[in-house]
TORKOL-4160 file (C-alpha; in steps of 0.2 Angstrom, whole numbers, padded with zeros to 4 digits, m for minus):
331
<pt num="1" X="0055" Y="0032" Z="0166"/>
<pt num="2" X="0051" Y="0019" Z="0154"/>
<pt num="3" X="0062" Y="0001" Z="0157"/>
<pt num="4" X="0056" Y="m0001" Z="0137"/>
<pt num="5" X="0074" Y="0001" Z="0130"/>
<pt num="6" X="0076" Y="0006" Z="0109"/>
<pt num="7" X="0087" Y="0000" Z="0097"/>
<pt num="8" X="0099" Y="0013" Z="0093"/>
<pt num="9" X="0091" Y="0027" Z="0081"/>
<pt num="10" X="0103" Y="0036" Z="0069"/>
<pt num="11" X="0099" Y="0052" Z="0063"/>
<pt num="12" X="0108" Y="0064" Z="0054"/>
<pt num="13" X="0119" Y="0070" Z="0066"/>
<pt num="14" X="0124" Y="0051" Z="0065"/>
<pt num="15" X="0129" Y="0049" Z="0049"/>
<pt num="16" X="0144" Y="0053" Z="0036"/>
<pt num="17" X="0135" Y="0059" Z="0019"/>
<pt num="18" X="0154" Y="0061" Z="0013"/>
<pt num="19" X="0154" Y="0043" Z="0011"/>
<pt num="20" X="0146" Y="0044" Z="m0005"/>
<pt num="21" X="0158" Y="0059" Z="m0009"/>
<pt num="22" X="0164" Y="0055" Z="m0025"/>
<pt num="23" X="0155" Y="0038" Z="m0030"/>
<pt num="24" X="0141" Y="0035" Z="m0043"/>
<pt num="25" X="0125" Y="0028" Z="m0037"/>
<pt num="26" X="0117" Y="0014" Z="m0051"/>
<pt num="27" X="0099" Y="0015" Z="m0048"/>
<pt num="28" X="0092" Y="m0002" Z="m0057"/>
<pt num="29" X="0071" Y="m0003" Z="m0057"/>
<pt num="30" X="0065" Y="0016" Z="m0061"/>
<pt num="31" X="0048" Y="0013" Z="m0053"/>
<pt num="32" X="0039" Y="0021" Z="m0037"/>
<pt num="33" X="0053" Y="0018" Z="m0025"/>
<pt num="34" X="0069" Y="0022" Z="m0042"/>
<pt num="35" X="0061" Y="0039" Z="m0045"/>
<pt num="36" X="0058" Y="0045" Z="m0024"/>
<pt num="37" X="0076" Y="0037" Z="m0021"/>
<pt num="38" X="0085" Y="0043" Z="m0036"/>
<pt num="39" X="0079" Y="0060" Z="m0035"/>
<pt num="40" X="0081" Y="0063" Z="m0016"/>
<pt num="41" X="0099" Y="0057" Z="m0016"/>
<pt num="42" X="0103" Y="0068" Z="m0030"/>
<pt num="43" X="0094" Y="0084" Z="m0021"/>
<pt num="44" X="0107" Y="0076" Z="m0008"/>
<pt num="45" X="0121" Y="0080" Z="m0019"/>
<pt num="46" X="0124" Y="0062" Z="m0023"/>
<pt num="47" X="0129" Y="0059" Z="m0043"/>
<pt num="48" X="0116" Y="0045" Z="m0047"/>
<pt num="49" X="0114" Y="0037" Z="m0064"/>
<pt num="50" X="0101" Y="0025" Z="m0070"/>
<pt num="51" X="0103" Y="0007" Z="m0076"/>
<pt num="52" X="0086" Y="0001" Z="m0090"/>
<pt num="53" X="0083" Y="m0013" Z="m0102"/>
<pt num="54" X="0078" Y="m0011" Z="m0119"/>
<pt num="55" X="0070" Y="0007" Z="m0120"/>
<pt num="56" X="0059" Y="m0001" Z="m0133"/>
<pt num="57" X="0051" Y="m0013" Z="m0122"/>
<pt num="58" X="0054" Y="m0003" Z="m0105"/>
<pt num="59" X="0046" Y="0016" Z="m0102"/>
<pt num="60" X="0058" Y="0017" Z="m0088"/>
<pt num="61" X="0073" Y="0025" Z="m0100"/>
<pt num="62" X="0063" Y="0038" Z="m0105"/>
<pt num="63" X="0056" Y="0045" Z="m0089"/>
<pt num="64" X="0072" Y="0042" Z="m0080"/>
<pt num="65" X="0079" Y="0053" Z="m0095"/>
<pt num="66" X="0064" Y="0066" Z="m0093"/>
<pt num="67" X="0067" Y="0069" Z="m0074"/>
<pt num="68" X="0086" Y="0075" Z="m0080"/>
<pt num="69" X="0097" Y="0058" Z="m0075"/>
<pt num="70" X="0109" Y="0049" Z="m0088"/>
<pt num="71" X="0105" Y="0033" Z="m0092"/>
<pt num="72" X="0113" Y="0017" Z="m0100"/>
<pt num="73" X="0110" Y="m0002" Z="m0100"/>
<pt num="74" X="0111" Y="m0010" Z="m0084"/>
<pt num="75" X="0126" Y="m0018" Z="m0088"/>
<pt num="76" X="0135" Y="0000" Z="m0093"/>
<pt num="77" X="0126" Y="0007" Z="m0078"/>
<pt num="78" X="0135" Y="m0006" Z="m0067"/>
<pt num="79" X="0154" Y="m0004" Z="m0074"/>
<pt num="80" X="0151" Y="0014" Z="m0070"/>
<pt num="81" X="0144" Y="0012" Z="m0053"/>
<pt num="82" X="0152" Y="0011" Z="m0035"/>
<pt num="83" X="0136" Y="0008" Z="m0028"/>
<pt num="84" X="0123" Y="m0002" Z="m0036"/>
<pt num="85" X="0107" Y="0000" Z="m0030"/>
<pt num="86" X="0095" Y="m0011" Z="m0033"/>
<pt num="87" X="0077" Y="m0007" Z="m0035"/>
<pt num="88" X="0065" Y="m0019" Z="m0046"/>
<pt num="89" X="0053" Y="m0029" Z="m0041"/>
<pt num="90" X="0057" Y="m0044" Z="m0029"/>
<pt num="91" X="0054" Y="m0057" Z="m0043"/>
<pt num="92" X="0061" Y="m0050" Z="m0056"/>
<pt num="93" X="0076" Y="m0045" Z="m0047"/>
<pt num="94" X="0087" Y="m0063" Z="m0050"/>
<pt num="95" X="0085" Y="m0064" Z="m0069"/>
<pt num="96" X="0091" Y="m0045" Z="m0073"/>
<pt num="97" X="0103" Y="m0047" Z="m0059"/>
<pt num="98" X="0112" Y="m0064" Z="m0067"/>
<pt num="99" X="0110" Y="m0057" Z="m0086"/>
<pt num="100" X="0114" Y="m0040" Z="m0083"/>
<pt num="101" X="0123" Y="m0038" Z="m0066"/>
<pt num="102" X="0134" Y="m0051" Z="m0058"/>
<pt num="103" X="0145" Y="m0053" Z="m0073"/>
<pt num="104" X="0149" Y="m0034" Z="m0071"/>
<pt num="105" X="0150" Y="m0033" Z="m0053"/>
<pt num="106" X="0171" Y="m0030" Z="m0048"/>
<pt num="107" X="0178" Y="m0032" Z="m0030"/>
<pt num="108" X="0176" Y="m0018" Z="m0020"/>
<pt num="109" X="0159" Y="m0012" Z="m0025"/>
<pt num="110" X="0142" Y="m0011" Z="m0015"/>
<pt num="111" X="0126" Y="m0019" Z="m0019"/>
<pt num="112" X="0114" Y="m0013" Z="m0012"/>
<pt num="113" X="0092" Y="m0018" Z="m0011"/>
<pt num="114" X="0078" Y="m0011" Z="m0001"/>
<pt num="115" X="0071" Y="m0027" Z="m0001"/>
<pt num="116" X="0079" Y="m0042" Z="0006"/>
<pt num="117" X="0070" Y="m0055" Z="m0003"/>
<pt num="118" X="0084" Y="m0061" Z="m0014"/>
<pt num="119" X="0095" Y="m0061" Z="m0002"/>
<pt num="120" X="0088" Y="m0069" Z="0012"/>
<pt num="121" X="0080" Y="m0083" Z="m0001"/>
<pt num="122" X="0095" Y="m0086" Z="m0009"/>
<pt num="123" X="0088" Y="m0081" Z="m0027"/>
<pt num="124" X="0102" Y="m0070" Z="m0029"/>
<pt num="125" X="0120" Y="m0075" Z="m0023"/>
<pt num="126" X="0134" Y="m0062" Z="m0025"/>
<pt num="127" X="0152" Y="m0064" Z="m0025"/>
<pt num="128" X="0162" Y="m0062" Z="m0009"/>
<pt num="129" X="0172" Y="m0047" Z="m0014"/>
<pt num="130" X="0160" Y="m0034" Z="m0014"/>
<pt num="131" X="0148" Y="m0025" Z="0001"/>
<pt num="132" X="0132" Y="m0031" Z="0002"/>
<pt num="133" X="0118" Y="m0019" Z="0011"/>
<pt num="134" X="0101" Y="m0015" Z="0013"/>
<pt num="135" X="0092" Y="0003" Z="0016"/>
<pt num="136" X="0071" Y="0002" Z="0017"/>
<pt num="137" X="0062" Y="0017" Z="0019"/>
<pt num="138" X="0047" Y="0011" Z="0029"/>
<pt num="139" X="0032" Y="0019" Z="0015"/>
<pt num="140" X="0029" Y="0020" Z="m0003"/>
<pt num="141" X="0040" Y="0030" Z="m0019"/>
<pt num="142" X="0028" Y="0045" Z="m0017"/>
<pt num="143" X="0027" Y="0046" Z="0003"/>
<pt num="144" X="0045" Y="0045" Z="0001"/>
<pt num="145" X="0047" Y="0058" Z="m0010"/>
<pt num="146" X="0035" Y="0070" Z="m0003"/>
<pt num="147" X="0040" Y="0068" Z="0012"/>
<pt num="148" X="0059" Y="0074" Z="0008"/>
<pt num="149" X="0054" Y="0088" Z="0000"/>
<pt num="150" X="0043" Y="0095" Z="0016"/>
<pt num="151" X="0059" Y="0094" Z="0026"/>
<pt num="152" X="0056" Y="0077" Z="0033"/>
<pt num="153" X="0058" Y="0061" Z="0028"/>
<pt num="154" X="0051" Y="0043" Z="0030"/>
<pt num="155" X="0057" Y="0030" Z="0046"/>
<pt num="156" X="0069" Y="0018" Z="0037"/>
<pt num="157" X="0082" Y="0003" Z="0043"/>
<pt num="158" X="0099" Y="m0001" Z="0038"/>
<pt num="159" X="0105" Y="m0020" Z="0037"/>
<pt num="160" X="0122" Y="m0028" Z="0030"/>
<pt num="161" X="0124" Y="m0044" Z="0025"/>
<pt num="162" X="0140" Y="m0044" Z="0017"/>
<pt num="163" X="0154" Y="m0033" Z="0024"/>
<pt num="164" X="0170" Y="m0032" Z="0012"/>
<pt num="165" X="0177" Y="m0015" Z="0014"/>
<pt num="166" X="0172" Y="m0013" Z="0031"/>
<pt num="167" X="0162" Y="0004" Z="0027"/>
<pt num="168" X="0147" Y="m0007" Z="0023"/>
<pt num="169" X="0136" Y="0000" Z="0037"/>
<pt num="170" X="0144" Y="0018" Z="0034"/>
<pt num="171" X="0138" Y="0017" Z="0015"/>
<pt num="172" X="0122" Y="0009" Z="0021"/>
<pt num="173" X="0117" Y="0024" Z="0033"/>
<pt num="174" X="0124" Y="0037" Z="0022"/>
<pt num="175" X="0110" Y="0030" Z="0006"/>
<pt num="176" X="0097" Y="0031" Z="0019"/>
<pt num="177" X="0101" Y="0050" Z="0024"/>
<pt num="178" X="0105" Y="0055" Z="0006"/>
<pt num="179" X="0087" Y="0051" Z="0004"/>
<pt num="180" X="0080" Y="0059" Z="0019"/>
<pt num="181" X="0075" Y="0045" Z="0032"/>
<pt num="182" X="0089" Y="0051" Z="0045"/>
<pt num="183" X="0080" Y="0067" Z="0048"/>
<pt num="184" X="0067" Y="0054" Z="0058"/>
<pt num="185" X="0076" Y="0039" Z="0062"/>
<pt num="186" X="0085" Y="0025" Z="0054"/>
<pt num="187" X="0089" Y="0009" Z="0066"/>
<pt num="188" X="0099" Y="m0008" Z="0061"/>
<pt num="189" X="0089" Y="m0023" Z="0055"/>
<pt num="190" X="0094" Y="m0041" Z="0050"/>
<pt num="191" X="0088" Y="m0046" Z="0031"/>
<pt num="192" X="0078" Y="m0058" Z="0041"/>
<pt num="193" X="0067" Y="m0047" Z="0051"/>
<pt num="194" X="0065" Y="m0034" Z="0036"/>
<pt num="195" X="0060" Y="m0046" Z="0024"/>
<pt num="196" X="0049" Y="m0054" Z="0032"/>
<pt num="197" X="0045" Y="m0041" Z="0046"/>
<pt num="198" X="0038" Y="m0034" Z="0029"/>
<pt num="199" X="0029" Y="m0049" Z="0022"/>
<pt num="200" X="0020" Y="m0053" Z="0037"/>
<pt num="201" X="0013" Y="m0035" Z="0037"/>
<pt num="202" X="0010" Y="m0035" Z="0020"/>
<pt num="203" X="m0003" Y="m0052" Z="0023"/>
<pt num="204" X="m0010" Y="m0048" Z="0040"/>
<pt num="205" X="m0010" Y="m0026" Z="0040"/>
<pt num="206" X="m0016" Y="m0023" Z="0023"/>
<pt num="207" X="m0021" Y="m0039" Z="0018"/>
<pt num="208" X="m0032" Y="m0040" Z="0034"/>
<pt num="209" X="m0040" Y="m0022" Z="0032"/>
<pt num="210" X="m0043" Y="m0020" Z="0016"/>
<pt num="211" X="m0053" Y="m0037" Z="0017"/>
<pt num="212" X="m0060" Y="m0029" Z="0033"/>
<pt num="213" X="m0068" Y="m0015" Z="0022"/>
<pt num="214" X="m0072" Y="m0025" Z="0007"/>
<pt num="215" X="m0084" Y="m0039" Z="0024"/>
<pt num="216" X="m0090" Y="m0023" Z="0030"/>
<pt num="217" X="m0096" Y="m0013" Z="0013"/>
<pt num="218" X="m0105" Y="m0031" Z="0006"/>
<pt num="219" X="m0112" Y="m0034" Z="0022"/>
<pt num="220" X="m0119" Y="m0014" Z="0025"/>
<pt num="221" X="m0126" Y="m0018" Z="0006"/>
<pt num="222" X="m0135" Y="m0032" Z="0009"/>
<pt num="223" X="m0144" Y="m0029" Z="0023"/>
<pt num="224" X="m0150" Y="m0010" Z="0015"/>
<pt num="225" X="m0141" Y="0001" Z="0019"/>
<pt num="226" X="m0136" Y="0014" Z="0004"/>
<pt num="227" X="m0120" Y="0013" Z="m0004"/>
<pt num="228" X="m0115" Y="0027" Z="m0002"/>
<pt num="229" X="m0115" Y="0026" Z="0015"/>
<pt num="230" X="m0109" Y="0011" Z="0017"/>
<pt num="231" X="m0092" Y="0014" Z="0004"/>
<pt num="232" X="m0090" Y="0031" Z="0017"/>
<pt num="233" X="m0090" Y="0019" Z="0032"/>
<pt num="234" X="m0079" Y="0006" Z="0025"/>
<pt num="235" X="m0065" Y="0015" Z="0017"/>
<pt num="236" X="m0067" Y="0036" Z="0023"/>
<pt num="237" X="m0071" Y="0033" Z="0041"/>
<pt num="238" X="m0053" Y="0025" Z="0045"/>
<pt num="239" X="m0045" Y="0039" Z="0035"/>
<pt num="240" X="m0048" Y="0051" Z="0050"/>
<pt num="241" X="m0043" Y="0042" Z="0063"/>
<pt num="242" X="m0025" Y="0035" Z="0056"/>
<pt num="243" X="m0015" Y="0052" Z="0059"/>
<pt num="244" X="m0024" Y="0055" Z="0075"/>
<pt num="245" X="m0017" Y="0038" Z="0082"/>
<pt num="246" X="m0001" Y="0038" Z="0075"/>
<pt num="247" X="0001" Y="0055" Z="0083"/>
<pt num="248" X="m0005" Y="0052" Z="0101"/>
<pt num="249" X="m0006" Y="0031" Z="0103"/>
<pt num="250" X="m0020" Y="0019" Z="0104"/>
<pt num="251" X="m0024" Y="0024" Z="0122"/>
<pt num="252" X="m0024" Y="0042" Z="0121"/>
<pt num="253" X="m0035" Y="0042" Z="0106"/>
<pt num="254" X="m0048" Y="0030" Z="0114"/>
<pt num="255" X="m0051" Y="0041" Z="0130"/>
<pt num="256" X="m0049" Y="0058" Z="0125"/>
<pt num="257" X="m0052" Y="0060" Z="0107"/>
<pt num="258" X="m0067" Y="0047" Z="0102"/>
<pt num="259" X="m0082" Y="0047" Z="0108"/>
<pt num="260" X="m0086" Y="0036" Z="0124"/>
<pt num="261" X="m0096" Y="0026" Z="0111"/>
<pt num="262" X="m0082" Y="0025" Z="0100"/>
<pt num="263" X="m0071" Y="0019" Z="0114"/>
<pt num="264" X="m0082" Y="0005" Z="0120"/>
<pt num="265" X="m0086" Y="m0003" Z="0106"/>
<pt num="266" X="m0068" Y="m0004" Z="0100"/>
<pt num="267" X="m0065" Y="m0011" Z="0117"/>
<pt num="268" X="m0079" Y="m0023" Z="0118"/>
<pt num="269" X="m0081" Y="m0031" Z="0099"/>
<pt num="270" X="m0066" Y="m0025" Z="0089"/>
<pt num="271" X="m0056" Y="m0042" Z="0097"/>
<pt num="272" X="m0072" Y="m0052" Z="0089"/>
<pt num="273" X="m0064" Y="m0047" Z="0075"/>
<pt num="274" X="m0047" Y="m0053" Z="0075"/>
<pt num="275" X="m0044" Y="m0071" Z="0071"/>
<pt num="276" X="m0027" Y="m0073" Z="0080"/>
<pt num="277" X="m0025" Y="m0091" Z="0077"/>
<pt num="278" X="m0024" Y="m0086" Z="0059"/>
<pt num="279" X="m0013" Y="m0072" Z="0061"/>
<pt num="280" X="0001" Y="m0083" Z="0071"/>
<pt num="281" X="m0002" Y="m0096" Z="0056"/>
<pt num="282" X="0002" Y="m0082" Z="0044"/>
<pt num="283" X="0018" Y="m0078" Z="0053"/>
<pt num="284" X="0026" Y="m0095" Z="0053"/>
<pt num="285" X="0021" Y="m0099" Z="0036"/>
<pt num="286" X="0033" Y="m0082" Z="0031"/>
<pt num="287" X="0045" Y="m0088" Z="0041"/>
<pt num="288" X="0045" Y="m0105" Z="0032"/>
<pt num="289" X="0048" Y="m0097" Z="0017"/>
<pt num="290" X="0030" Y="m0102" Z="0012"/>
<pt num="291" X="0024" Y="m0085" Z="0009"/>
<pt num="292" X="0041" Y="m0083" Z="m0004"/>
<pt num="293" X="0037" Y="m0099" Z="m0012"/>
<pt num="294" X="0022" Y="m0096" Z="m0017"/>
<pt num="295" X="0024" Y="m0078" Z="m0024"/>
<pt num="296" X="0041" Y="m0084" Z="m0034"/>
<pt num="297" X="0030" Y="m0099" Z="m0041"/>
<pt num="298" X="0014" Y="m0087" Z="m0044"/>
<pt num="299" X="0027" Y="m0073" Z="m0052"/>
<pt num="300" X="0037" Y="m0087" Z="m0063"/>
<pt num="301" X="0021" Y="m0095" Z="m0071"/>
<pt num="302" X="0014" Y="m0076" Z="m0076"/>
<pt num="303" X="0005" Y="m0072" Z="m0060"/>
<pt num="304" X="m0012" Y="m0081" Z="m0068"/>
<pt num="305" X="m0020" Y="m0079" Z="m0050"/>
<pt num="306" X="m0015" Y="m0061" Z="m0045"/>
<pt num="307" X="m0022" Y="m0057" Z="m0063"/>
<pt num="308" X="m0038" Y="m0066" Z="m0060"/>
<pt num="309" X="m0041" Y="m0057" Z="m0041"/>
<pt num="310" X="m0038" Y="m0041" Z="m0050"/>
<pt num="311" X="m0051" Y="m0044" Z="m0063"/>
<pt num="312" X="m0063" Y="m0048" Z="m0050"/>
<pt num="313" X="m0061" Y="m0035" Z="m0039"/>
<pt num="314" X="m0060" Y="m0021" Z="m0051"/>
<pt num="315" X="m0076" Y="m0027" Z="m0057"/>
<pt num="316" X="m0083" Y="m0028" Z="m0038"/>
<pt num="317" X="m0099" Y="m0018" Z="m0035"/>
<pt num="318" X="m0088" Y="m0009" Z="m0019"/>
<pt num="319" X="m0073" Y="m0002" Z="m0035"/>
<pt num="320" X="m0092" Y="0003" Z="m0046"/>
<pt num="321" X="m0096" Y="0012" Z="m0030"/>
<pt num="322" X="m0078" Y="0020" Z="m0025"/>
<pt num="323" X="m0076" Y="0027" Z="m0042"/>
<pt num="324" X="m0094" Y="0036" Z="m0042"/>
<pt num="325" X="m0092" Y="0040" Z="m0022"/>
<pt num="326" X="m0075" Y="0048" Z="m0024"/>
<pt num="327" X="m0080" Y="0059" Z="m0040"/>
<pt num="328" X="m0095" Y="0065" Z="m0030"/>
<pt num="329" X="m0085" Y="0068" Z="m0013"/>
<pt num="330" X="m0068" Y="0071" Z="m0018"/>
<pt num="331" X="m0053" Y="0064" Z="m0013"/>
């Protein structure tokens, strides 16, 4: 027997849908995350409704109304709401939120993210008479989606950080079911360790492999090797490996599903690799609030440097490459 001990994992058999029985869920931000949510809650027998801006600047009003939800302005959204679930993008959250929400906000409701940026940053500052809660499905809009409507559902965590009605955590756990994440597992999390538990991964997990493949492709290249071969290498080669791993760990994949060629060269120069020192930078510079800083400050001045990486990568010879490789190899 393992001496490892979990945090406690709620699943459905846990949780009280019949906490939402009755309220109206606000979804505000119908993007990848808006549409997966709005639409598994409701298959959930939740009554959502959807919060937009100006339907002549934003397309979200029109394919929230195209998937079948009413939708109003986010202020009507929230005087109709008893759960106001918020779903924008972390930046943008603070001035929708103080034009559009807090003036409508009225004791007794929840506001709810799936992001604890603002919160933990102190960008947005609610009032003290209403639940403040947090439900993250741990994967993307679409993973989340599909994933519901296969039966399962996607790990999540629950956090509250402002407990009014004392249901907070109840309303919290029974969003996260209502959208499928119970079927698998949903533990408690503090704002902290989801925001930036999530940043940190975001910088060092995709950050770090992505560059990882973009190193390896431009180094494939220029020493002669095809491009083809090298783009497969870079970007496919990982793909078949992933699932395997999650299902089975690290250790069992290395000895008895890789080759012994495999499994030595990941134990011999895959930690060559690795720039620890960096990584353990990384990690206090989130909790600092460094990382936070400079994505507020790069978001509030137009994202001019995002905008600019993106131009050069989509112009990279590696993208020229992808594009040709996949239309030649499928996806």
């Amino acid at each position: 027997m393992s001496d490892i001990e979990f945090e406690k994992i709620y699943r459905d058999e846990d949780v009280d849908l019949s906490v939402l029985d009755g309220k109206t869920v606000a979804i505000i931000g119908y993007g990848s995350q808006g549409r997966a949510q709005s639409m598994n809650m409701r298959e959930s027998g939740v009554k959502i409704i959807v919060g937009a801006g100006d339907r002549t600047r934003h397309s979200s009003w029109d394919k929230a109304e195209a998937d079948g939800f009413a939708v109003y302005s986010i202020e009507e959204a929230v005087d109709k709401a008893d759960i106001v679930h918020i779903l924008l993008q972390d930046p943008a959250q603070p001035s929708v939120y103080y034009e559009s929400i807090h003036k409508h906000l009225r004791p007794g409701q929840t506001l709810s993210f799936a992001h604890g940026f603002a919160i933990l940053y102190g960008t947005i500052k609610p009032p003290k008479d209403v639940d403040v809660v947090l439900f993250v499905p741990n994967g993307p809009g679409p993973v989340t989606r599909q994933k519901y409507k296969d039966g399962s559902g996607i790990w999540g965590c629950v956090s509250v950080d402002q407990d009014v009605s004392g249901q907070a955590k109840e309303t919290a756990l029974a969003i996260s079911k209502a959208v499928g994440s119970t079927r698998v597992g949903v533990v408690d999390m503090t704002f902290q360790h989801e925001t930036e538990g999530d940043n940190y991964e975001e910088q060092v997990l995709y950050g770090g492999t992505i560059h990882l493949m973009r190193t390896m492709f431009n180094i494939m290249v220029k020493n002669g090797y095809p491009r083809s071969f090298a783009y497969a290498k870079a970007i496919r080669s990982i793909r078949s490996i992933i699932d395997d791993i999650d299902a089975v760990g690290i250790e069992s994949y290395l000895t008895s599903r890789a080759s012994r060629t495999c499994e030595f060269a990941v134990r011999h120069s895959g930690p060559r690799v690795i720039n620890e020192q960096a990584m353990e930078e990384i990690f206090e510079e989130t909790e600092r609030g460094v990382f936070a800083r400079n994505w507020l400050q790069e978001f509030s001045l137009g994202m001019p440097t995002l905008n600019r990486m993106r131009r050069t990568w989509a112009d990279s010879d590696m993208e020229k490459t992808g594009k040709i490789w996949r239309e030649k190899f499928g996806k």
